[in-house]
N, C-alpha and C positions, 0 to 999 in steps of 0.2 A: 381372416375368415374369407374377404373377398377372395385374396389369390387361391386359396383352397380351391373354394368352389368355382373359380375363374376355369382353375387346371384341370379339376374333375371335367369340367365342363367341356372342355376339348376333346377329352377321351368317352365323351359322352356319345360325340358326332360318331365314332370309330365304332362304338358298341351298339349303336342303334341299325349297323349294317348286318348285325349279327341277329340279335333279338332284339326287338321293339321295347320288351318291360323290363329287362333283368341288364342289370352292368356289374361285373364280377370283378369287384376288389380287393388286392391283399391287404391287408393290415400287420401291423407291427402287433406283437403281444402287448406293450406296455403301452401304446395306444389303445387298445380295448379296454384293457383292464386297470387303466385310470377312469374310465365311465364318460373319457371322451365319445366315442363312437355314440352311446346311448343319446348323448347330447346333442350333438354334431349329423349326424346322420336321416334324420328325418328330415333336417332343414336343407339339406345336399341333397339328399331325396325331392322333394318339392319342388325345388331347383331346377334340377335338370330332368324332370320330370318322368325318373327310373328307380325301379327297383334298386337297391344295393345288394349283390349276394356277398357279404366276407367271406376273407378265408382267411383265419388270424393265424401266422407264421413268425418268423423271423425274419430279422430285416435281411439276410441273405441269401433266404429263401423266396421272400417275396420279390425281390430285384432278380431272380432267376426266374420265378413265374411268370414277369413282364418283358424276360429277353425274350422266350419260346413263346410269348405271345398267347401264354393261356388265363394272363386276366387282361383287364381292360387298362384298369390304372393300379396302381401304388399307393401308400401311402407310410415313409417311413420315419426315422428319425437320424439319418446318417448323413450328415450334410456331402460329404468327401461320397460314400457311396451312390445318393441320388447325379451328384452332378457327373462320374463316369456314368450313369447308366443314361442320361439325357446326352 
């Protein structure tokens, strides 16, 4: 949970260039809708002291949102996919 919110928390500095309240993240579908998000999410909120907007995708969709740079972070379940895309 640290490193989560360690990570978000980097891409938090990047988003806060953009808009002050709002950090627009992809999410995995089976991320969501395990009822992590619900869980997880308010306390990452607090955190880093922004908004979350999801955008619940696929994980190869969401790793394509974060190349063209139209979310903030990621957050997937592809180990082999996140570390090419880092």
């Amino acid at each position: 949970m640290k490193r989560l919110i360690t990570f978000l928390g980097c891409f938090a500095v990047s988003a806060t260039m953009v808009s002050a309240d709002n950090m627009r993240m992809a999410v995995t579908t089976s991320f969501h809708n395990s009822g992590l998000s619900d869980s997880l999410l308010p306390a990452i909120e607090q955190d880093i002291g922004l908004k979350l907007d999801l955008l619940v995708v696929g994980t190869g969709q969401a790793i394509r949102l974060g190349k063209a740079g139209d979310v903030d972070a990621i957050l997937v379940h592809s180990r082999s996919a996140e570390e090419a895309f880092v």
